[in-house]
HTML snippet that shows the backbone in 3Dmol.js (N, CA, C, O; Angstrom):
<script src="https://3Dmol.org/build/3Dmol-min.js"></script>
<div id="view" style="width:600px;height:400px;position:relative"></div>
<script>
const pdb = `
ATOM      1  N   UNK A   1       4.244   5.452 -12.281  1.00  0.00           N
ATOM      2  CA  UNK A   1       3.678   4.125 -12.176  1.00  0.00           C
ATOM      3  C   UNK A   1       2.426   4.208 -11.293  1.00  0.00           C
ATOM      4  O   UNK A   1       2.297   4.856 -10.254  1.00  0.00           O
ATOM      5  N   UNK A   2       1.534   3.430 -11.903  1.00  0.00           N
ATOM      6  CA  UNK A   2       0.155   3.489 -10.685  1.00  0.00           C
ATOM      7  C   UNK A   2       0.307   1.963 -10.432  1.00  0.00           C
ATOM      8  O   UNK A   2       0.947   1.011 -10.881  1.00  0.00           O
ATOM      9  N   UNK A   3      -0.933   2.324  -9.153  1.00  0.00           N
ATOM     10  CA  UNK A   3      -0.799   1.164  -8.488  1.00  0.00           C
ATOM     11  C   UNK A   3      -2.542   0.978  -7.771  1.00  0.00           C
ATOM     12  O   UNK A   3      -3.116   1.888  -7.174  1.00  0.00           O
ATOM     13  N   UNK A   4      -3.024  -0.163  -7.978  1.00  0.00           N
ATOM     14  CA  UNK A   4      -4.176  -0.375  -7.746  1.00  0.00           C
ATOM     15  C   UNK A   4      -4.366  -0.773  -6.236  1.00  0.00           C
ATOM     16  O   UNK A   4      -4.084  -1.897  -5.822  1.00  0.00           O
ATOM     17  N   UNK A   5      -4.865   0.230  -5.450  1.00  0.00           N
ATOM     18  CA  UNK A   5      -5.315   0.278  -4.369  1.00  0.00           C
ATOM     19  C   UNK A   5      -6.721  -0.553  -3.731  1.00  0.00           C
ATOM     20  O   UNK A   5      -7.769  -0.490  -4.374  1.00  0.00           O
ATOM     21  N   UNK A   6      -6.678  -1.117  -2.785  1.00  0.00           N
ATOM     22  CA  UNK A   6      -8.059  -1.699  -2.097  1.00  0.00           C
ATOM     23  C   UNK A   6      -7.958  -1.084  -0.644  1.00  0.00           C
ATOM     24  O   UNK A   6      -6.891  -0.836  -0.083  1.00  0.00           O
ATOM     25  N   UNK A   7      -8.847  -0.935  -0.269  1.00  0.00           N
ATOM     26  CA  UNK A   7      -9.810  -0.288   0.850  1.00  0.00           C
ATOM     27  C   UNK A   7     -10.814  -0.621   1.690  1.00  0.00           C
ATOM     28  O   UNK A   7     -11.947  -0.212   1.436  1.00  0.00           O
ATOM     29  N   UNK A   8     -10.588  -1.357   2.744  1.00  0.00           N
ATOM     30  CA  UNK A   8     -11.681  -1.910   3.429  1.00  0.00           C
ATOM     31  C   UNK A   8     -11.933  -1.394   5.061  1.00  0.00           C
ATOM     32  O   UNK A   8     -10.817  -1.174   5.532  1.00  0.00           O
ATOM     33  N   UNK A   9     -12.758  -1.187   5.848  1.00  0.00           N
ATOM     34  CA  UNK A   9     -12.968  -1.162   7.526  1.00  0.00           C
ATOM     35  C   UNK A   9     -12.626  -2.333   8.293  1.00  0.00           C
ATOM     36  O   UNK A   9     -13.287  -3.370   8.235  1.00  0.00           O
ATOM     37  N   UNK A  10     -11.387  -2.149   9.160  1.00  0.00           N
ATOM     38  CA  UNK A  10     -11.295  -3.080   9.767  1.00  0.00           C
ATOM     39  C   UNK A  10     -12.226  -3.271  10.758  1.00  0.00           C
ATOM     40  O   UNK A  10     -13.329  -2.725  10.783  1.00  0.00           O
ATOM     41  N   UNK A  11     -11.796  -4.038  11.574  1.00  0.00           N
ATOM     42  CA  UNK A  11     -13.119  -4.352  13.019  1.00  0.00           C
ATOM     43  C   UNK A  11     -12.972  -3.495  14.028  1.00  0.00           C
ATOM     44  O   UNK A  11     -13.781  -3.529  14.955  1.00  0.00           O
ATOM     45  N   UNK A  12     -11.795  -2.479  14.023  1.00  0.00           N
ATOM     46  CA  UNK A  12     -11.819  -1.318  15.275  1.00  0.00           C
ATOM     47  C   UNK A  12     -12.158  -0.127  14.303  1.00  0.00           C
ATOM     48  O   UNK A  12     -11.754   0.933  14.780  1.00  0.00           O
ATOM     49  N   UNK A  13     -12.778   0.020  13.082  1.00  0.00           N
ATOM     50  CA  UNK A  13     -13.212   0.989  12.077  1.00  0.00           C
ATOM     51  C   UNK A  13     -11.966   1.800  11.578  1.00  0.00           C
ATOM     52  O   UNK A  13     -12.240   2.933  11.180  1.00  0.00           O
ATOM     53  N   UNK A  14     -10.805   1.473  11.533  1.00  0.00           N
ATOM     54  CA  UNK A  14      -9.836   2.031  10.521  1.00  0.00           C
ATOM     55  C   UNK A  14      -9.833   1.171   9.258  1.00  0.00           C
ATOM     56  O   UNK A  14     -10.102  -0.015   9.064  1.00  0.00           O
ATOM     57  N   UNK A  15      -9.371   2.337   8.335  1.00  0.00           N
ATOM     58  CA  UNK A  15      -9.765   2.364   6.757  1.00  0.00           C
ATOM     59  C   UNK A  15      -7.974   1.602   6.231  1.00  0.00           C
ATOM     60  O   UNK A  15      -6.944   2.239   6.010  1.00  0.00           O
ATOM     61  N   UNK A  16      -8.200  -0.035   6.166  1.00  0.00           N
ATOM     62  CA  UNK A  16      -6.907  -0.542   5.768  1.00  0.00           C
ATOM     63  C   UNK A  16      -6.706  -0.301   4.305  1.00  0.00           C
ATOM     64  O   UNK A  16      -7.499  -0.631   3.423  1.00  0.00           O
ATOM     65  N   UNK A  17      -5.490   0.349   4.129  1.00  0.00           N
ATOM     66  CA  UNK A  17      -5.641  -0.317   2.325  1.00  0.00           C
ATOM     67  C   UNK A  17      -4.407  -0.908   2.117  1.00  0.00           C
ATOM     68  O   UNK A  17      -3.407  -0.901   2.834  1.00  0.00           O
ATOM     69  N   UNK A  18      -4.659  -1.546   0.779  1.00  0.00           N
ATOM     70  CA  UNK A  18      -3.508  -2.549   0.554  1.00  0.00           C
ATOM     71  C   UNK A  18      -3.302  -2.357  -0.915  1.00  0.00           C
ATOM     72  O   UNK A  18      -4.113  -1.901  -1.721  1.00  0.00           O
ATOM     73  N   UNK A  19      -1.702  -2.913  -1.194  1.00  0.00           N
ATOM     74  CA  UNK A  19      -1.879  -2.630  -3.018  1.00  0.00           C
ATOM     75  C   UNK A  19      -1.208  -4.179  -3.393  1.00  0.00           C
ATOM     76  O   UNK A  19      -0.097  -4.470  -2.950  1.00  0.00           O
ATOM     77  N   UNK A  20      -2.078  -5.253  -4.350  1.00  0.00           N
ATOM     78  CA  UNK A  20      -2.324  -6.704  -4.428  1.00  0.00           C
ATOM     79  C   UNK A  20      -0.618  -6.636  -5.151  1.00  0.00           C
ATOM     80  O   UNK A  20       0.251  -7.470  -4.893  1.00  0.00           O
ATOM     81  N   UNK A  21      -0.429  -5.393  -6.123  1.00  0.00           N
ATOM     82  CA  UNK A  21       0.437  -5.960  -6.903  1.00  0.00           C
ATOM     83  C   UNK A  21       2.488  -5.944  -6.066  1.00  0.00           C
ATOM     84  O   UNK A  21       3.541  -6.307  -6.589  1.00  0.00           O
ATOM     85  N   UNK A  22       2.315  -5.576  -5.191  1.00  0.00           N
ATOM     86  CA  UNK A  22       3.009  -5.541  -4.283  1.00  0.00           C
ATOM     87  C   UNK A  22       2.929  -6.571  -2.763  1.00  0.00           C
ATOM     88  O   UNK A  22       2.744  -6.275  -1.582  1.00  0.00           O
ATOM     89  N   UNK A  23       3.095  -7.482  -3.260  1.00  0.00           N
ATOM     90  CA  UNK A  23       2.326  -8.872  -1.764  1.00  0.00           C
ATOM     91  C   UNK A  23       3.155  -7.813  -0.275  1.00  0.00           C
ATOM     92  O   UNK A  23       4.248  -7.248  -0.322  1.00  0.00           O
ATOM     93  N   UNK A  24       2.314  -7.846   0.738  1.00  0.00           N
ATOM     94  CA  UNK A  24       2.875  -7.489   1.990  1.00  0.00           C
ATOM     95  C   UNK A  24       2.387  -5.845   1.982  1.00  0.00           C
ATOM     96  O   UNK A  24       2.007  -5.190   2.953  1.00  0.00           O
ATOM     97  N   UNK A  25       2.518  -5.429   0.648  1.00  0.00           N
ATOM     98  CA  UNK A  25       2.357  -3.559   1.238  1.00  0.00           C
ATOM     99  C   UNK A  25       0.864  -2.807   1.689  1.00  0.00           C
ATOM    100  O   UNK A  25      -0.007  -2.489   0.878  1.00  0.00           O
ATOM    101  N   UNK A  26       0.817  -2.682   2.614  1.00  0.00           N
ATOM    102  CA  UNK A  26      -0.195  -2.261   3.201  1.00  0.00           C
ATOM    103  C   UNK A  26      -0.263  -0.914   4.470  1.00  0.00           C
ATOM    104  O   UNK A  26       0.872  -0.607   4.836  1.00  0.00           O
ATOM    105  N   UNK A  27      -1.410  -0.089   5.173  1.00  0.00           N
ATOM    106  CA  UNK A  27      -1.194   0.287   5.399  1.00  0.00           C
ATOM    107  C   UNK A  27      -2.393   0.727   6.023  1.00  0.00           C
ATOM    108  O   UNK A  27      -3.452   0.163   5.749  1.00  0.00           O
ATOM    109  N   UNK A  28      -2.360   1.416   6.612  1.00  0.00           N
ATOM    110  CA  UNK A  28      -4.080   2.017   7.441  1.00  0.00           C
ATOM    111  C   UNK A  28      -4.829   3.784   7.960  1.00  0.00           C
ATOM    112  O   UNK A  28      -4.425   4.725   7.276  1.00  0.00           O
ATOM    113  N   UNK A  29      -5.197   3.904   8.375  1.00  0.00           N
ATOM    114  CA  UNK A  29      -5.501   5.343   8.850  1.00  0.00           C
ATOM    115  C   UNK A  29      -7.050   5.169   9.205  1.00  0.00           C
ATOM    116  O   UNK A  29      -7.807   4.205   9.087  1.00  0.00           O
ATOM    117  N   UNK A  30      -7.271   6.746   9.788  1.00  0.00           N
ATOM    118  CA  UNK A  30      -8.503   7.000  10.732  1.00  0.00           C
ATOM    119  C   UNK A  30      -9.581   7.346   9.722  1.00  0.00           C
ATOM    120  O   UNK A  30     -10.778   7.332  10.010  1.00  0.00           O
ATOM    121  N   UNK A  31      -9.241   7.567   8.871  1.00  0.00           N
ATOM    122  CA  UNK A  31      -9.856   8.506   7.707  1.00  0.00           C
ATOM    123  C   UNK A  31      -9.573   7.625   6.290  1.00  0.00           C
ATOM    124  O   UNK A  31      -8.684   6.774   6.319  1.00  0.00           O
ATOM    125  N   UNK A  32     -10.387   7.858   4.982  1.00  0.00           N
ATOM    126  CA  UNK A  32      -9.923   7.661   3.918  1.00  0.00           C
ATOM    127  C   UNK A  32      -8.749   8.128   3.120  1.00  0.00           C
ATOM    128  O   UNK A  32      -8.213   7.554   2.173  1.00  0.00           O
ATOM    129  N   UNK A  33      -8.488   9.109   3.591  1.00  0.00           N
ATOM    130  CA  UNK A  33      -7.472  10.135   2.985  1.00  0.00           C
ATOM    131  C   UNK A  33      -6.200  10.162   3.609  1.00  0.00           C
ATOM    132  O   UNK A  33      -5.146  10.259   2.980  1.00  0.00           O
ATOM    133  N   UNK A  34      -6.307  10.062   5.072  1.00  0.00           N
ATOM    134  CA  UNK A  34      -5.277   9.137   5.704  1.00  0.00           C
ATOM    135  C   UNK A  34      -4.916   8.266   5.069  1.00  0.00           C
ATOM    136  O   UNK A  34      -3.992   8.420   4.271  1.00  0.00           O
ATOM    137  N   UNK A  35      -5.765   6.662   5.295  1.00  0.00           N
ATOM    138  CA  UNK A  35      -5.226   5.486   4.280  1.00  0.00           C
ATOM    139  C   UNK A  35      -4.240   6.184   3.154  1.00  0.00           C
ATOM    140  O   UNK A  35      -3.043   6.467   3.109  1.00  0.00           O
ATOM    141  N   UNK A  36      -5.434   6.320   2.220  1.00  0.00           N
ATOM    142  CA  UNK A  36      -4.518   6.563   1.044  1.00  0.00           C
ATOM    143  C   UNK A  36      -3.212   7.657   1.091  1.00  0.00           C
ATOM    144  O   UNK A  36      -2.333   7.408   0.267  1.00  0.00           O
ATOM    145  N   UNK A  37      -3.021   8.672   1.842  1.00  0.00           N
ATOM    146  CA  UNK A  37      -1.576   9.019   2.211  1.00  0.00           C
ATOM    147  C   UNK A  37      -0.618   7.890   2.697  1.00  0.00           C
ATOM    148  O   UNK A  37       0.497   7.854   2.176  1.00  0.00           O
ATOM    149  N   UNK A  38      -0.861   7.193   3.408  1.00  0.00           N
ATOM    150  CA  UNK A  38      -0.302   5.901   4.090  1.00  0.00           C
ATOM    151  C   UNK A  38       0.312   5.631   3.534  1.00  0.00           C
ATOM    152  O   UNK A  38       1.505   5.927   3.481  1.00  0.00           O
ATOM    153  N   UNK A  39      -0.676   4.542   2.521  1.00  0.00           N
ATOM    154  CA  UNK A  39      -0.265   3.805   1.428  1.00  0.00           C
ATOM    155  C   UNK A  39       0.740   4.612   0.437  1.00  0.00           C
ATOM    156  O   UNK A  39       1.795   4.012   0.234  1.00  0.00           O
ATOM    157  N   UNK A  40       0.609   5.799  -0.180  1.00  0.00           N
ATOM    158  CA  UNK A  40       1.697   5.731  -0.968  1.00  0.00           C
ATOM    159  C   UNK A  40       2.720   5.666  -0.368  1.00  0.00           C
ATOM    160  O   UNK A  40       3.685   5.002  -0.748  1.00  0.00           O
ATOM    161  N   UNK A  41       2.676   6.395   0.744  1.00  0.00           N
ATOM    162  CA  UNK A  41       3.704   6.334   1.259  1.00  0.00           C
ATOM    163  C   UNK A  41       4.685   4.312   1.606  1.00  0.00           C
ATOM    164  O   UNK A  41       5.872   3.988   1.576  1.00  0.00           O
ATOM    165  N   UNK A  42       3.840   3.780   1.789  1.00  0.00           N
ATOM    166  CA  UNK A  42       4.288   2.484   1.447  1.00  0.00           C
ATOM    167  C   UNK A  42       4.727   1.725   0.648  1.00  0.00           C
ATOM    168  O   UNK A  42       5.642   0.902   0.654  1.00  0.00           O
ATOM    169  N   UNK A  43       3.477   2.299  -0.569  1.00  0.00           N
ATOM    170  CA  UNK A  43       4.091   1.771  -2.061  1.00  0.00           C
ATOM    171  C   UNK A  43       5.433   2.204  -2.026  1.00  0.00           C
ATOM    172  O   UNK A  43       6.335   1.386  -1.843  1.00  0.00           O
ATOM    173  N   UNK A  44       5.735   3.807  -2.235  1.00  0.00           N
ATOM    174  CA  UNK A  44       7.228   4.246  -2.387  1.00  0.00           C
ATOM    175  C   UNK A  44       7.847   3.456  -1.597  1.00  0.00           C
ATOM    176  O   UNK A  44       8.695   2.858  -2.259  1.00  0.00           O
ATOM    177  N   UNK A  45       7.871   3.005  -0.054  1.00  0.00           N
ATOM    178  CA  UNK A  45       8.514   2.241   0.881  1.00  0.00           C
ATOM    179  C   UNK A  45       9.068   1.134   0.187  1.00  0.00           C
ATOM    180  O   UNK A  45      10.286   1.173   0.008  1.00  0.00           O
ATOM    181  N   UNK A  46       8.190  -0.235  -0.412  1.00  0.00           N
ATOM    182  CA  UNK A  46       8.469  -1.136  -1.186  1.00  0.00           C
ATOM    183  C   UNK A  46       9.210  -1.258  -2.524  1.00  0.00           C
ATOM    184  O   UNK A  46      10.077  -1.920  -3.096  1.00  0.00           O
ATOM    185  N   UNK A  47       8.349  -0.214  -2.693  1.00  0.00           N
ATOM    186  CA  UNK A  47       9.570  -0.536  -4.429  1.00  0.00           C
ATOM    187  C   UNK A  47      10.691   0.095  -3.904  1.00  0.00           C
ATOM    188  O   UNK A  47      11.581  -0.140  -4.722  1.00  0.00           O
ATOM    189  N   UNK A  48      11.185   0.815  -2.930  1.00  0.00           N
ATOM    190  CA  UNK A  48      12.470   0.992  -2.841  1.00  0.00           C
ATOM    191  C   UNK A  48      13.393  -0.210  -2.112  1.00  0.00           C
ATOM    192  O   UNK A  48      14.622  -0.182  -2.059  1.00  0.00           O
ATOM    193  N   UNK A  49      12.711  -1.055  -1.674  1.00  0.00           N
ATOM    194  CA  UNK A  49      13.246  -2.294  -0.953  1.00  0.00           C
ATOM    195  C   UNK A  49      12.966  -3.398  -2.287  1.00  0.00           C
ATOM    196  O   UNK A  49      13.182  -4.610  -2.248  1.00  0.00           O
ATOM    197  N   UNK A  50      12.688  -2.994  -2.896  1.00  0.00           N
ATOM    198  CA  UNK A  50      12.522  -4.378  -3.857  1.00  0.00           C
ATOM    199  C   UNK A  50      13.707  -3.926  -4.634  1.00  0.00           C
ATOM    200  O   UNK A  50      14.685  -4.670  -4.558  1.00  0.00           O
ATOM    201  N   UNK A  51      13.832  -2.726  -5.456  1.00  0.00           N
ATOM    202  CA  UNK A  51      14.563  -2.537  -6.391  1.00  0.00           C
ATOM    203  C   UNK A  51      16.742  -2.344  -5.981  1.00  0.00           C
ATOM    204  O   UNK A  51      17.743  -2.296  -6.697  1.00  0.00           O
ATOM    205  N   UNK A  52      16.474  -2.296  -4.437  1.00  0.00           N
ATOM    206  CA  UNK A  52      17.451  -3.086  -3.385  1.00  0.00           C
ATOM    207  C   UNK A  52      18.076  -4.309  -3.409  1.00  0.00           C
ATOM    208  O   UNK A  52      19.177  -4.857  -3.421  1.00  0.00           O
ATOM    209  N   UNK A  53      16.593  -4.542  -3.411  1.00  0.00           N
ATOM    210  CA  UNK A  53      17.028  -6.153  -3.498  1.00  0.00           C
ATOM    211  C   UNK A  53      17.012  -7.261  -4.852  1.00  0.00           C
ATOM    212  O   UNK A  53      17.315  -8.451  -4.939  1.00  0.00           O
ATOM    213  N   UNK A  54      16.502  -6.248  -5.849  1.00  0.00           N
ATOM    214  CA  UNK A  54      16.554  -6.586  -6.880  1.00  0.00           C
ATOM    215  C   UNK A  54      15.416  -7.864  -7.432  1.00  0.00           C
ATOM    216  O   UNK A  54      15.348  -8.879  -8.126  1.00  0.00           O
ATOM    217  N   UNK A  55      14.804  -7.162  -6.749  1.00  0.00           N
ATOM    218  CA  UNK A  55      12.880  -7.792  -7.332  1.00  0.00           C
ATOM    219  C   UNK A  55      12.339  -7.094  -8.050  1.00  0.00           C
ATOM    220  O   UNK A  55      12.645  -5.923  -8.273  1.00  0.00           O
ATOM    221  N   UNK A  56      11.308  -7.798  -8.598  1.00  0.00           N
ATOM    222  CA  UNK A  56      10.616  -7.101  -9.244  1.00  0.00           C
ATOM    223  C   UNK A  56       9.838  -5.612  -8.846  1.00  0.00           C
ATOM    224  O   UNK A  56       9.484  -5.283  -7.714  1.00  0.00           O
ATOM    225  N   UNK A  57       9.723  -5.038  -9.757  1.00  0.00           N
ATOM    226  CA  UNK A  57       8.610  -3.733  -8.862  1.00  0.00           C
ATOM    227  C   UNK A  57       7.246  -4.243  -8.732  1.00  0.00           C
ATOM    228  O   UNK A  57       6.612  -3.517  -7.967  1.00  0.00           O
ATOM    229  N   UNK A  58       6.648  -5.083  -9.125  1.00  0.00           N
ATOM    230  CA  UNK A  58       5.075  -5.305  -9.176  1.00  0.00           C
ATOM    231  C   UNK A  58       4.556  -5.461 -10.479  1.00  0.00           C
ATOM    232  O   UNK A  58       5.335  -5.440 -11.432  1.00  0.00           O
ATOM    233  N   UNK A  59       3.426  -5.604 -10.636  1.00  0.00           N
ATOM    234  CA  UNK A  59       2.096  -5.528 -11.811  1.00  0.00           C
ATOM    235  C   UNK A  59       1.737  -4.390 -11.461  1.00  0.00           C
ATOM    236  O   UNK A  59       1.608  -3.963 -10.314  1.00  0.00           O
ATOM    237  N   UNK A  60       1.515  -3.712 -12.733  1.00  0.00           N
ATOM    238  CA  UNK A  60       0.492  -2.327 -12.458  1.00  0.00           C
ATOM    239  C   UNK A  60      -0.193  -2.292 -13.397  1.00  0.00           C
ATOM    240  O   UNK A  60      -1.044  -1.410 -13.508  1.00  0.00           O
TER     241      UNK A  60
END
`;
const viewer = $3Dmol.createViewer("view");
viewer.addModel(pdb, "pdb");
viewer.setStyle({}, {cartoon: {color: "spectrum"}});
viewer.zoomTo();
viewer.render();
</script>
């Protein structure tokens, strides 16, 4: 499953990213490549708490 990632600089210059189709999952780092390690690591985090709880997995 993919999952559409966003990427922005916060105001202390870490690289937040977030994935829309998952409300709440988000995640950050020092680096770009950080972030995006983060984040999957989050995505996996969520859909394992959704499919727990018996939500949906997201839009992808």
């Amino acid at each position: 499953m993919k999952f559409k990632v966003i990427l922005f600089k916060d105001e202390d210059n870490y690289i937040v990213a977030s994935c829309p189709a998952l409300p709440g999952c988000a995640s950050q780092g020092k680096t770009r490549e950080e972030a995006l390690e983060n984040i999957k690591e989050a995505i996996y985090g969520c859909i394992e708490a959704r499919k727990e709880l018996g939500l949906p997995l997201g839009d992808s």
